[in-house]
C-alpha positions as CSV (number, residue, x, y, z in Angstrom):
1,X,4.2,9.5,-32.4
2,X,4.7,13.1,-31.8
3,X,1.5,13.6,-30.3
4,X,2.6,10.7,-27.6
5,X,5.5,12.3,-27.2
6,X,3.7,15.9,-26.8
7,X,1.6,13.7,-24.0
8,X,4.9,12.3,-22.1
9,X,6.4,15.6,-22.0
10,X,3.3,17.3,-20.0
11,X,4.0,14.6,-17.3
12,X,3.4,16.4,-13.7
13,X,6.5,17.1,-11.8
14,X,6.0,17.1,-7.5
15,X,8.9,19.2,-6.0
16,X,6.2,20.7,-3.4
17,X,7.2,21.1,-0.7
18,X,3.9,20.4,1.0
19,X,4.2,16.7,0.1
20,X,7.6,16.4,1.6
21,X,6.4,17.8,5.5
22,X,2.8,15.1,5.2
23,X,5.3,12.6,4.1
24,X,7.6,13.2,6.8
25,X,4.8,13.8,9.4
26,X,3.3,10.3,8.6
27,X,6.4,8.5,9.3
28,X,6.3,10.5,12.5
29,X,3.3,9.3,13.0
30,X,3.6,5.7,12.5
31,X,7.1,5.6,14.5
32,X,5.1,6.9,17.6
33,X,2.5,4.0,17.4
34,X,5.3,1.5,16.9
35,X,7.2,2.8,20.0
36,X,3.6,3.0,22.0
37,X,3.0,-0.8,21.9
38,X,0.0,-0.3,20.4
39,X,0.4,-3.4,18.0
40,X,-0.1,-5.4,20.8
41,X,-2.2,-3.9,22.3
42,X,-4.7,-4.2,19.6
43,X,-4.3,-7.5,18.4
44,X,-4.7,-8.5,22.1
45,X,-8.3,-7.0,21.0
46,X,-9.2,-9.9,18.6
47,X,-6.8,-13.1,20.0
48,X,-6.4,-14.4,23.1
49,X,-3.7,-17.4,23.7
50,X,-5.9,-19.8,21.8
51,X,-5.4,-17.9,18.8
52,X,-7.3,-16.0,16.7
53,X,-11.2,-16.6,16.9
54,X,-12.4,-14.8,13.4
55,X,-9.4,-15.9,12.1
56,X,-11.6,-18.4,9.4
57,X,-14.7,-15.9,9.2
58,X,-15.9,-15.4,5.8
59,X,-16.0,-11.9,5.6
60,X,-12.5,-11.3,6.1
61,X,-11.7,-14.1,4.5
62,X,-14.3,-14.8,1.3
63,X,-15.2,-10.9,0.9
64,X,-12.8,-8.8,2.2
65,X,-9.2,-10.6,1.6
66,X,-9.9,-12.7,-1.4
67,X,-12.6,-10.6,-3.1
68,X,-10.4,-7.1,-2.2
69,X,-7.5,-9.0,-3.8
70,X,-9.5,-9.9,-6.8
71,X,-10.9,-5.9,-6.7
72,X,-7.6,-5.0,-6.9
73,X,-6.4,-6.8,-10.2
74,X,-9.7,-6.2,-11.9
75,X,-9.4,-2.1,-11.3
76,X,-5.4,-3.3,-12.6
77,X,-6.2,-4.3,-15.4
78,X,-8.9,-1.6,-15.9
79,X,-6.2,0.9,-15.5
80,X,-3.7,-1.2,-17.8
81,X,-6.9,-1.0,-20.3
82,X,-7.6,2.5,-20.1
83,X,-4.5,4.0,-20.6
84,X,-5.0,3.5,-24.3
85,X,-8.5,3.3,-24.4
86,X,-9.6,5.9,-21.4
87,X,-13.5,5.8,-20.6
88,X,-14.2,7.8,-17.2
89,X,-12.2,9.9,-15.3
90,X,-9.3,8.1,-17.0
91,X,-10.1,10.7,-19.7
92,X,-9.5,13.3,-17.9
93,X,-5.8,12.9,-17.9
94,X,-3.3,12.4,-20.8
95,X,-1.9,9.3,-21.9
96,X,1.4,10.0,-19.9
97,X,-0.4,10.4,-16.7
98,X,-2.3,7.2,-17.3
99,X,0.8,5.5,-17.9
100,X,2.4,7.2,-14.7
101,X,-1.0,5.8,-13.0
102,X,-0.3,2.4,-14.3
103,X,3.2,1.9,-13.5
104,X,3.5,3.4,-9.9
105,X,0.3,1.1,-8.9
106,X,2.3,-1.9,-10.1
107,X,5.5,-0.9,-8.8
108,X,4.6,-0.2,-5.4
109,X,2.6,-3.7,-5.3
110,X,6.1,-5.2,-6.3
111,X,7.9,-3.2,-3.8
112,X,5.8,-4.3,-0.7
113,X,5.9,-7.9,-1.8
114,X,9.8,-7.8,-2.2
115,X,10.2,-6.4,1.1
116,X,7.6,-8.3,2.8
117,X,9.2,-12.1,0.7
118,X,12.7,-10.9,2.1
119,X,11.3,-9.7,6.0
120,X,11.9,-11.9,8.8
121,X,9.2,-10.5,11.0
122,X,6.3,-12.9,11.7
123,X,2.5,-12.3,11.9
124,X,0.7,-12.2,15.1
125,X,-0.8,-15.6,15.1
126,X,2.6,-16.8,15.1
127,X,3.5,-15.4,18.7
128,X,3.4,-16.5,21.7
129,X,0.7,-14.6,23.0
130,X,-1.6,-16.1,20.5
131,X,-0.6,-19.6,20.8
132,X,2.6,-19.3,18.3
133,X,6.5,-19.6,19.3
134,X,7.1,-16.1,17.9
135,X,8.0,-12.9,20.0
136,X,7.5,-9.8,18.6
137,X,10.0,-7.7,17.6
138,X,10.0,-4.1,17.0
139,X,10.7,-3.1,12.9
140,X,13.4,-0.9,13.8
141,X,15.3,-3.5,14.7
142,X,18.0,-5.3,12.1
143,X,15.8,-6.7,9.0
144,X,17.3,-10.3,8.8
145,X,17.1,-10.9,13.2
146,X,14.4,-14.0,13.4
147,X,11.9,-13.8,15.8
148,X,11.2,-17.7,16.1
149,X,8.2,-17.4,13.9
150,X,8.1,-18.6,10.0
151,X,8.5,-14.3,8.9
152,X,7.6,-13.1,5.5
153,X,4.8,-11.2,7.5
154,X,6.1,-7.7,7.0
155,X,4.4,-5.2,5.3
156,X,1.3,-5.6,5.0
157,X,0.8,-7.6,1.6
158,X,-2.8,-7.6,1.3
159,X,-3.2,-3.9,2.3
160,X,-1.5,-2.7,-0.8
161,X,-4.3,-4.3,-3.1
162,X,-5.7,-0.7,-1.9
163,X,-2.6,1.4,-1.2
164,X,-0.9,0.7,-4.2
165,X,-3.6,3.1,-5.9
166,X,-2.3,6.3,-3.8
167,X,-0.2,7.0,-7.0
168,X,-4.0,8.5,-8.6
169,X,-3.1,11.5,-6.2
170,X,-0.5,12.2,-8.3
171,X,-1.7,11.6,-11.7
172,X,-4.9,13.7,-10.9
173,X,-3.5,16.4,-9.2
174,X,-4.5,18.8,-12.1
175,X,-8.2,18.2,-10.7
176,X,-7.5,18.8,-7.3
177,X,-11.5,17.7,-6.1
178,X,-10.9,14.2,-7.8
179,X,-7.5,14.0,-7.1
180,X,-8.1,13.9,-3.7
181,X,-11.5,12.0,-3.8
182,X,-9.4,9.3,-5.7
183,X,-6.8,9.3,-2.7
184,X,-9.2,8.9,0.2
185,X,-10.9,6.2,-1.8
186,X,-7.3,4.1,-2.4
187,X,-6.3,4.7,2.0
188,X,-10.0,3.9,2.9
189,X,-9.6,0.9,0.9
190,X,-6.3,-0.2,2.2
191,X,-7.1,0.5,5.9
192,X,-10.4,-2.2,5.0
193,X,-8.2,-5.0,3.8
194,X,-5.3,-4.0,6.6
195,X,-8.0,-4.1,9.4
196,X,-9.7,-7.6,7.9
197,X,-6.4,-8.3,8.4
198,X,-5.9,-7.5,11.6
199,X,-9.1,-9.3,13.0
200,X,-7.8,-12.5,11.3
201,X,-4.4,-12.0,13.0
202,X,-2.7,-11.8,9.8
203,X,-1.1,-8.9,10.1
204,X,-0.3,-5.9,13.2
205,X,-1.5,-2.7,12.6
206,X,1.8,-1.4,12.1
207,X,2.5,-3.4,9.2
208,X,-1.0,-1.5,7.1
209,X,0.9,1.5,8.5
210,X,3.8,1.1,7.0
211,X,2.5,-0.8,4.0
212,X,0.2,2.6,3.0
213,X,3.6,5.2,3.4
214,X,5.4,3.0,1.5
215,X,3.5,2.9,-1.3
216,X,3.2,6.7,-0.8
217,X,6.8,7.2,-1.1
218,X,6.8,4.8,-3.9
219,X,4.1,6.9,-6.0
220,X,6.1,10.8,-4.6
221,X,9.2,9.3,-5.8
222,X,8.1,7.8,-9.0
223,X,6.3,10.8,-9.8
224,X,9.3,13.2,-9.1
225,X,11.3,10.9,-12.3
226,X,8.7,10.3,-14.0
227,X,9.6,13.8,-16.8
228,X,12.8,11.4,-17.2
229,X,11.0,8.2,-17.5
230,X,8.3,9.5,-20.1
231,X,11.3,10.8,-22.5
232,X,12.7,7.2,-22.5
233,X,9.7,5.4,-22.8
234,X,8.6,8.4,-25.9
């Protein structure tokens, strides 16, 4: 026990600075692209009035959305697994980051889904340009105003199977080189399943966007409380 504890209480603390401007620069950056039209612009790249043609191809849908999802809970559960029993690069950190690993993967999974169960924006097979009675709306606008469409488009669900795992940034930050390996390997992932996505017309672009600094946030902020968190869960 008090070697767990002795564990919780190295937990990393992120009041740099550094991480605050990229956060705030990303935002930035997705806020232009909303306000540029380019969601439109790029799904007009893959559907056409008659819908969406790839929308059924088994890449995006056998490999890339139902195997990335199944990708996603099987490196889950590895996670869930190694925090006690580390193999890998797992044992390079210490219990408490593991656990700080685990839980801001799974909370910023939950997160998106809440938002995206409770959002009233619709996906981009459901507009009008693409055969649907939806018009698009712009995600600055209220949450709850409908846009004709059947919603529950917004973010981008699937995306976070690879977002979610932005948090390893965090947890490996001690080891800078994997650290940052790690975090291109979770937004490379991410921007695959939001793309696949995309081609299918299951999602805008906007929606990964959003999706991938949302689960940033979620892994900044849970890393920032996490000191407090470890000495309640010690």
């Amino acid at each position: 026990m008090m070697k767990m504890r002795e564990e919780f209480e190295t937990a990393p603390r992120s009041r740099d600075g550094r991480v605050a401007v990229a956060t705030l620069v990303l935002l930035m950056g997705i806020l232009v692209w909303e306000a540029s039209g380019g969601d439109m612009a790029m799904a007009r790249a893959f559907g056409g009035a008659g819908g969406f043609a790839w929308r059924d191809h088994w890449l995006f849908t056998a490999v890339l959305h139902e195997g990335g999802r199944r990708a996603s809970w099987a490196l889950a559960l590895f996670l869930c697994l190694g925090a006690w029993w580390p193999v890998g690069v797992l044992r390079r950190i210490n219990l408490s980051r593991r656990l700080q690993l685990v839980v801001t993967a799974m909370t910023a999974s939950a997160v998106v889904a809440v938002m995206k169960s409770a959002s009233a924006f619709s996906c981009p097979w459901d507009m009008q340009a693409f055969g649907g009675l939806a018009h698009h709306v712009p995600h600055w606008e209220p949450w709850a105003l409908p846009d004709g469409g059947s919603g529950h488009c917004f973010p981008a669900g699937h995306a976070s199977a690879g977002f979610a795992f932005v948090a390893g940034w965090f947890a490996f930050r001690d080891s800078p080189r994997l650290a940052n390996m790690w975090l291109c390997g979770a937004i490379g992932a991410g921007l695959i399943f939001g793309l696949a996505q995309q081609v299918r017309g299951a999602h805008f672009m906007s929606h990964t966007l959003w999706t991938g600094w949302i689960c940033w946030v979620v892994a900044w902020c849970v890393d920032a409380a996490w000191p407090h968190l470890a000495e309640v869960l010690a």
